[in-house]
C-alpha angles and dihedrals in degrees: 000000000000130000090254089060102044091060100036113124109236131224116244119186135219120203123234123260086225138058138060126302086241107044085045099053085052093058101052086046084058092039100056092037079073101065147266117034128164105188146331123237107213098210118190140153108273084214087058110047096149085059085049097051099040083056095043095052086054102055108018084081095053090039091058091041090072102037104256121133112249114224127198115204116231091336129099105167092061079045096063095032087054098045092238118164095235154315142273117221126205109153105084144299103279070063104056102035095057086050088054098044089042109043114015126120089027103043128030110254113193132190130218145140079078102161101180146003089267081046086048099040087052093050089045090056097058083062110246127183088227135015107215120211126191123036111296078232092035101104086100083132144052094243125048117265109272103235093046090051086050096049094046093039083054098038097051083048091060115025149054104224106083121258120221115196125202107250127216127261083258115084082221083068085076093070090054096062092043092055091059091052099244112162091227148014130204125220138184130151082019079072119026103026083058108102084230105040085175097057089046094061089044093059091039087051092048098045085052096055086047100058084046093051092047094043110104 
């Protein structure tokens, strides 16, 4: 691996709150036959968690068969039945304390709905394997919001645990987070709302081995 890889930052993906079970699953298919992707962040309504695990049975297996990590938000149990490789966690730290404690090493345990640096320090301290920053739902423009972009930029300044930031809904949203040397970036509509997901992930994937290969 070069220099220029090992410090790439890496595209993650969040699935949309909205679209059937089926044309979804087609998409992501399309989107990761693309490239690079890190992992896949399962969202879903906790009200709802038939509708979750139906989602999430239909695209942990196509997640894992191309090696990106699988990610349940806020449930662990659909997690284990569906054989995920972890959960994201955005509804507080008990949370996500009791996530950590029960599932890491052996499962991925990831942090969001971080608001601030004292919101970011506390979750750190839980020990995740991520700190999420941006809302999972948050890529409403074509640049990333600006206080997420802020709180990653600081926090992979500062820490060891990675940093994910919350992309724009424009794949060139990707090079600003990897200017900032943030480890990921997280993208949605950027991805499967793109008539080519695969494409999509092929130019984010390109912008982000750009900015590596320019970076001194």
């Amino acid at each position: 691996m070069s220099v220029a890889e090992s410090r790439r930052c890496r595209l993650c993906l969040v699935t949309p709150p909205a679209g059937g079970d089926d044309d979804l699953a087609r998409r992501l298919a399309d989107a990761l036959s693309g490239g690079d992707v890190a992992s896949l962040i399962i969202t879903g309504d906790a009200a709802d968690p038939r509708t979750l695990q139906r989602k999430a049975e239909a695209l942990v297996p196509i997640a894992i068969a191309r090696n990106a990590a699988a990610l349940i938000q806020n449930d662990s149990r659909i997690a284990g039945r569906v054989g995920a490789d972890g959960v994201h966690i955005d509804t507080g730290l008990t949370d996500l304390a009791a996530a950590t404690a029960a599932l890491r090493p052996k499962k991925i345990v990831g942090a969001g709905d971080l608001k601030s640096r004292h919101d970011a320090m506390l979750a750190g301290d839980a020990g995740p394997d991520y700190v999420f920053f941006g809302r999972l739902d948050g890529d409403t423009g074509d640049a990333i919001f600006d206080k997420a972009f802020d709180l990653a930029e600081w926090w992979s300044s500062m820490f060891v645990i990675p940093a994910i930031v919350m992309g724009g809904n424009s794949l060139a949203s990707v090079s600003q987070a990897a200017d900032a040397g943030i480890e990921f970036v997280a993208l949605c509509r950027a991805v499967f709302d793109h008539p080519d997901p695969a494409a999509a992930v092929a130019e984010a994937n390109r912008l982000l081995s750009a900015v590596a290969e320019a970076t001194p």
